[in-house]
C-alpha positions in Angstrom: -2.9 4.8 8.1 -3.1 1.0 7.7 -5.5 -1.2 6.2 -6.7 -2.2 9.7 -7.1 1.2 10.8 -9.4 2.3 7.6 -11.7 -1.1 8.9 -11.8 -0.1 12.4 -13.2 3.8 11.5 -15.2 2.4 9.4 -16.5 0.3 11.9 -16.3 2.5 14.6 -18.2 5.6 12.6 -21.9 4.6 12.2 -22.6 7.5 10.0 -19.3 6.7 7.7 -20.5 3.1 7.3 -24.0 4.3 5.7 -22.0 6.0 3.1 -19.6 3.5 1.9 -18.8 -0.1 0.4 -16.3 -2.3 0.8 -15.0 -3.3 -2.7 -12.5 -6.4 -2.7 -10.6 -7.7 -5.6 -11.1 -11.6 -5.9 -8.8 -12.7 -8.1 -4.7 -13.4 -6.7 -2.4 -10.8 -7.8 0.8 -10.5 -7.2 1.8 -7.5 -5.4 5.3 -5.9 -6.0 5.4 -5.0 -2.0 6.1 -9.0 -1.6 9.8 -8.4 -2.3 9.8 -5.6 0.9 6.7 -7.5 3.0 4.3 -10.7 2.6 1.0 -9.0 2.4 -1.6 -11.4 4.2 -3.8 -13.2 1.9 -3.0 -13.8 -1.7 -5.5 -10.7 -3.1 -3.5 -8.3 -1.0 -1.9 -6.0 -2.6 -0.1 -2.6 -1.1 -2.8 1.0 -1.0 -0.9 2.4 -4.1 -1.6 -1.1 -6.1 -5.1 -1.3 -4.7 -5.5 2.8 -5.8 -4.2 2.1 -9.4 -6.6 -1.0 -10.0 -9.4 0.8 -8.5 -8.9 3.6 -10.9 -8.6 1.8 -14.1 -11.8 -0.1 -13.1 -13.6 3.1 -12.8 -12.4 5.3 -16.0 -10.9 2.5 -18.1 -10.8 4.8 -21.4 -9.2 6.8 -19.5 -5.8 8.2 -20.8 -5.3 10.4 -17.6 -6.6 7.6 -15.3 -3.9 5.3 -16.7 -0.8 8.0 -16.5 -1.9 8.4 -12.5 -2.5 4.8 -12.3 1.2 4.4 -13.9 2.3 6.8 -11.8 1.4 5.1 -8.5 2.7 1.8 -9.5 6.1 3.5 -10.3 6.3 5.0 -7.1 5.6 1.8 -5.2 8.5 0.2 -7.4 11.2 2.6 -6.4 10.0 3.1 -2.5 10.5 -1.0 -2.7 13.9 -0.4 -4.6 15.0 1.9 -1.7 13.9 -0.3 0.6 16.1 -3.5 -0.6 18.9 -1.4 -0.9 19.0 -0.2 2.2 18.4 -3.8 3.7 21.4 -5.1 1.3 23.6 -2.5 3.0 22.4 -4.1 6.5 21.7 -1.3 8.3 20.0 -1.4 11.1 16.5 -0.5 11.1 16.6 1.9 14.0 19.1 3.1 16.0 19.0 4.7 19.1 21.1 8.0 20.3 24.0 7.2 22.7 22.4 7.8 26.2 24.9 10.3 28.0 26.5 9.3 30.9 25.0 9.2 33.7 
């Protein structure tokens, strides 16, 4: 799901809300999903990003922690190498099957 969805269930689930805290990251950081997609403020950054900082803030000795956390941010780095590739190639984004005639 999105960002926006995760805020609306939140929202929307009373009982969910008395068992969780938002946690924002206040300083600007620059999010590797910019070269695919402007995220919408300066602190944004993409889930996997957001999942790898979170992680190193909570088990920062961690050696495990930082091979996951590595691990996320290397997958967000190829999905966005993909991504320009295919949009160098300038392929359409979706195409739709011939209709057949009527």
């Amino acid at each position: 799901g999105t960002w926006a969805q995760a805020k609306r269930m939140v929202r929307d689930s009373p009982h969910l809300s008395e068992y969780t805290t938002q946690v924002c990251f206040q300083d600007a950081a620059h999010s590797a999903f910019d070269a695919v997609r402007k995220e919408p403020d300066e602190h944004c950054v993409s889930t996997l990003e957001a999942c790898a900082r979170a992680l190193r803030l909570l088990e920062p000795d961690s050696a495990a922690v930082e091979t996951a956390a590595s691990y996320l941010e290397a997958s967000l780095h190829e999905l966005v190498a993909k991504q320009l590739s295919h949009a160098s190639q300038g392929a359409p984004r979706y195409s739709r099957p011939a209709r057949p005639p009527a």
